[in-house]
C-alpha positions as a Markdown table, in Angstrom:
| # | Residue | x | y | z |
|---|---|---|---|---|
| 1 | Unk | -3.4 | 6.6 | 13.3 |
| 2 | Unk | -3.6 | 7.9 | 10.0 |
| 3 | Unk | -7.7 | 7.7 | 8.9 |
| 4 | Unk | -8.2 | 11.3 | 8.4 |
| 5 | Unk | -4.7 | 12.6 | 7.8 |
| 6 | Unk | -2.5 | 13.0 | 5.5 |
| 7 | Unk | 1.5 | 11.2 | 4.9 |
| 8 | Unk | 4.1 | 12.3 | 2.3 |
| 9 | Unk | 6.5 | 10.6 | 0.6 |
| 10 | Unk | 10.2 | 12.1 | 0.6 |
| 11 | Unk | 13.9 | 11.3 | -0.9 |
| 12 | Unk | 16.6 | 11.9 | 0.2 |
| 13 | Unk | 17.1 | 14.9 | -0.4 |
| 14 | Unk | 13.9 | 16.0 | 1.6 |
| 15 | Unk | 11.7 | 16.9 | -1.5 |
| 16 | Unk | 8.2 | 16.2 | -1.5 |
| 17 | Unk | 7.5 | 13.5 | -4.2 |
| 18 | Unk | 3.5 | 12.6 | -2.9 |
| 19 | Unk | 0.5 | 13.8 | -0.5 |
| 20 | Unk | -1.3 | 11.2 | 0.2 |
| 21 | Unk | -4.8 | 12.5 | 1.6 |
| 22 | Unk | -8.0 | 10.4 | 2.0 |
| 23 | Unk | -9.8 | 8.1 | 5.1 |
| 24 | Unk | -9.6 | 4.1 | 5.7 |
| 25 | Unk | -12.8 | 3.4 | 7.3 |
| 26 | Unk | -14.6 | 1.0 | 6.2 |
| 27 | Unk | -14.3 | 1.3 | 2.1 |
| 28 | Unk | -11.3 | 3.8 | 2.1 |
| 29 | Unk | -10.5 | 5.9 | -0.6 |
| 30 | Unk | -7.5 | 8.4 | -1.0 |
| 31 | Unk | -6.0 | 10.6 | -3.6 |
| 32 | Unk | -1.9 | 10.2 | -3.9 |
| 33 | Unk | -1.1 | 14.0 | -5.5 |
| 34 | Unk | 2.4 | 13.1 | -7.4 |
| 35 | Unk | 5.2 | 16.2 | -7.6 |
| 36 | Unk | 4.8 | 16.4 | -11.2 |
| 37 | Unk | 1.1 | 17.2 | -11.0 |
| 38 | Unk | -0.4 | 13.5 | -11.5 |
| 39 | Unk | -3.2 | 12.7 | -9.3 |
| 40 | Unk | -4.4 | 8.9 | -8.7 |
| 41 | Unk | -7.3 | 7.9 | -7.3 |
| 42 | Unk | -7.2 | 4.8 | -4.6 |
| 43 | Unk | -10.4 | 3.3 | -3.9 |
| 44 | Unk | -11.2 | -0.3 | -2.3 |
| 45 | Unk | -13.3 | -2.4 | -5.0 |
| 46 | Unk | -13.8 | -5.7 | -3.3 |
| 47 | Unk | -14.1 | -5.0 | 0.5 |
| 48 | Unk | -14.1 | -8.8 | 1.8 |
| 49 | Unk | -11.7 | -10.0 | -0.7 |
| 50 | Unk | -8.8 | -6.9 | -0.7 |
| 51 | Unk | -8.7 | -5.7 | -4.6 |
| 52 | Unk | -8.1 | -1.7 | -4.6 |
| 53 | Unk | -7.8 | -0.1 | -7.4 |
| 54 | Unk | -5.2 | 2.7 | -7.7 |
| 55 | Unk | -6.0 | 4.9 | -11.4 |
| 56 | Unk | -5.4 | 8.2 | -13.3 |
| 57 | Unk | -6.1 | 9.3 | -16.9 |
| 58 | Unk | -3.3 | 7.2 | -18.1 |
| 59 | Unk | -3.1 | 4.1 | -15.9 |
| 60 | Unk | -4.5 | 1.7 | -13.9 |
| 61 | Unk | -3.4 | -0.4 | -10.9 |
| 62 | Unk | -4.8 | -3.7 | -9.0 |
| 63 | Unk | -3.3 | -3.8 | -5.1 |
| 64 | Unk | -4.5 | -7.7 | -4.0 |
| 65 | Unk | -4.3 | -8.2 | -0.3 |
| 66 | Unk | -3.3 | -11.3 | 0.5 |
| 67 | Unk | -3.7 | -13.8 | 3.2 |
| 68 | Unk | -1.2 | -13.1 | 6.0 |
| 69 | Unk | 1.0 | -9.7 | 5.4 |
| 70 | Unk | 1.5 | -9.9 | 1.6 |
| 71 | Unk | 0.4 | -7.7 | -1.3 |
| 72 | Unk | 0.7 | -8.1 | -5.3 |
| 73 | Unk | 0.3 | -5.2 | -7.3 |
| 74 | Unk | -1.3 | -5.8 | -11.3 |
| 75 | Unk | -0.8 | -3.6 | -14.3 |
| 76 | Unk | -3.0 | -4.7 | -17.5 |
| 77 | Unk | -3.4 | -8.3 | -16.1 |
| 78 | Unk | 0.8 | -8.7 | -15.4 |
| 79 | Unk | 2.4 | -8.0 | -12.0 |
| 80 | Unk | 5.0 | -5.4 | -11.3 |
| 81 | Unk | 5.0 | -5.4 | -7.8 |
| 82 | Unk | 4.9 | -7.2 | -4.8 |
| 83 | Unk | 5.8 | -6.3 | -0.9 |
| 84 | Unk | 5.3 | -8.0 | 2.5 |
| 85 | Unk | 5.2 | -6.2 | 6.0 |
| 86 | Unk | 6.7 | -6.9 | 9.4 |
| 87 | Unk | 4.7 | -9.7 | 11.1 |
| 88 | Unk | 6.7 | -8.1 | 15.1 |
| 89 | Unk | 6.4 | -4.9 | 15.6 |
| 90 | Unk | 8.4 | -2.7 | 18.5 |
| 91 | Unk | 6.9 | 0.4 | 18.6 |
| 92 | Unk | 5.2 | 2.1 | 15.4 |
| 93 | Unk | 7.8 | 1.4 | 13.3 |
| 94 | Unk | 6.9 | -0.8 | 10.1 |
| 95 | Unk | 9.4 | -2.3 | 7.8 |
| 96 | Unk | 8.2 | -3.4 | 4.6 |
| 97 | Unk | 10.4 | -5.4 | 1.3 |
| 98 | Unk | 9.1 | -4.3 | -1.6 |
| 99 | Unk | 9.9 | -5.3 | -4.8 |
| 100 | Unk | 8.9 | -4.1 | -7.9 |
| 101 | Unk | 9.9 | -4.5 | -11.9 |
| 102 | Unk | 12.3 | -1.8 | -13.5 |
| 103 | Unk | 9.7 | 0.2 | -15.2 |
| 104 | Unk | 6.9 | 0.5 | -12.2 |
| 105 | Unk | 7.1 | 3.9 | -10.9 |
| 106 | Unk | 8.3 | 3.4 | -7.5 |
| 107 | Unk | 6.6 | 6.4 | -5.8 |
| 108 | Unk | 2.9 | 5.5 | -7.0 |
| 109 | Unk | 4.2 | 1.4 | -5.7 |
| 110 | Unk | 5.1 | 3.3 | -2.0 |
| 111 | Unk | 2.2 | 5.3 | -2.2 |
| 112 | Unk | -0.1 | 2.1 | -2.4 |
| 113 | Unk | 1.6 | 0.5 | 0.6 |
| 114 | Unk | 2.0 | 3.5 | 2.6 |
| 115 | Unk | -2.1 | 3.5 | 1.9 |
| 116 | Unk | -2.2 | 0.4 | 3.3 |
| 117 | Unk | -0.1 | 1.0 | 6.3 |
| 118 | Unk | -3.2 | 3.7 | 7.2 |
| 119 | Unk | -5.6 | 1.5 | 7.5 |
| 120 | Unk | -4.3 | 0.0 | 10.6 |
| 121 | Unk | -4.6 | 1.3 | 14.4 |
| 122 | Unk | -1.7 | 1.6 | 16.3 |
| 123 | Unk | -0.9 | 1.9 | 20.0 |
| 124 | Unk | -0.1 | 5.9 | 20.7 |
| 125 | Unk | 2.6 | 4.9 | 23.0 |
| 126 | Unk | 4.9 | 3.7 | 20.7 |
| 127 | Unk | 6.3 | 1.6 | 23.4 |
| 128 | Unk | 4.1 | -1.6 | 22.8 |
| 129 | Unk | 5.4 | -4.6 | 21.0 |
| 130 | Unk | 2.5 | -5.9 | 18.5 |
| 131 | Unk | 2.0 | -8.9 | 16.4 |
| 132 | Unk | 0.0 | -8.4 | 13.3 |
| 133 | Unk | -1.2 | -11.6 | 11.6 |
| 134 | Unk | -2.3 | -9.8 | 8.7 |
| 135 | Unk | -5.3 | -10.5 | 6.7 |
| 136 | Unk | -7.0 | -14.3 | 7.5 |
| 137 | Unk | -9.6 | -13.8 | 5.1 |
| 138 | Unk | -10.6 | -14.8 | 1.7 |
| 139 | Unk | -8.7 | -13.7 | -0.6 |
| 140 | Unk | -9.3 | -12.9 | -4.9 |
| 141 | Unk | -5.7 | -14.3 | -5.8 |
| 142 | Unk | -2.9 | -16.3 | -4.2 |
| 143 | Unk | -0.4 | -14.5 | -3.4 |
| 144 | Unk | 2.7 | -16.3 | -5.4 |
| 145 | Unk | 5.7 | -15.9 | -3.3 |
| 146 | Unk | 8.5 | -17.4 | -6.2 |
| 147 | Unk | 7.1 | -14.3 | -8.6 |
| 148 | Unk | 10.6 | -12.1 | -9.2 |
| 149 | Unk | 10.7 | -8.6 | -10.8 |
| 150 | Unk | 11.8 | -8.8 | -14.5 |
């Protein structure tokens, strides 16, 4: 479990490309510290209804959580990104689909999810099989499953 620690982003070729650093109790809030200096805030605006909020300087993002294991991300009112997570679970391994539009910046879009991700408790073992139903409650926006990156 993640509340207090910290998770970094990495390519391929094993170079650092985020620190993400922050706690998920209760209203979470993290900072994602990009490679090339940019630092983005991540804070939760709408507990009961999932809206976080993901900003810099220069930017501004919208992560809706959405009823079941689905996520939208907004940029000045359009979406650019969407991604779903595993509903089974063997172990502590998550797999997520995420799909953006060509011009999002992927490692802010991963940073979001993997922000997401450590919010949730998981079994130390790592041997369990879980089911996660995701989010049941209400929610600010459908999620709109047909939406396709441009």
């Amino acid at each position: 479990m993640y509340l207090f620690g910290q998770k970094e982003i990495l390519l391929s070729a094993r170079q650092n490309q985020a620190t993400i650093r922050g706690h998920f109790y209760f209203r979470p809030k993290y900072d994602i510290n990009l490679a090339d200096g940019k630092v983005y805030h991540f804070w939760c605006e709408k507990f009961w209804k999932g809206v976080f909020v993901c900003e810099n300087s220069e930017e501004s993002f919208r992560l809706y959580q959405h009823k079941r294991l689905n996520y939208s991300i907004f940029q000045n009112g359009s979406q650019i990104a969407a991604f779903s997570k595993n509903r089974v679970k063997i172990g502590r391994i998550d797999h997520y689909e995420i799909r953006m539009n060509d011009g999002a910046n992927p490692v802010v879009i991963v940073s979001m999810a993997l922000v997401m991700d450590c919010g949730e408790l998981e079994d130390e073992s790592g041997g369990a099989v879980t089911i996660d139903l995701g989010s049941l409650g209400p929610e600010e926006r459908p999620f709109d499953p047909s939406w396709e990156p441009s």
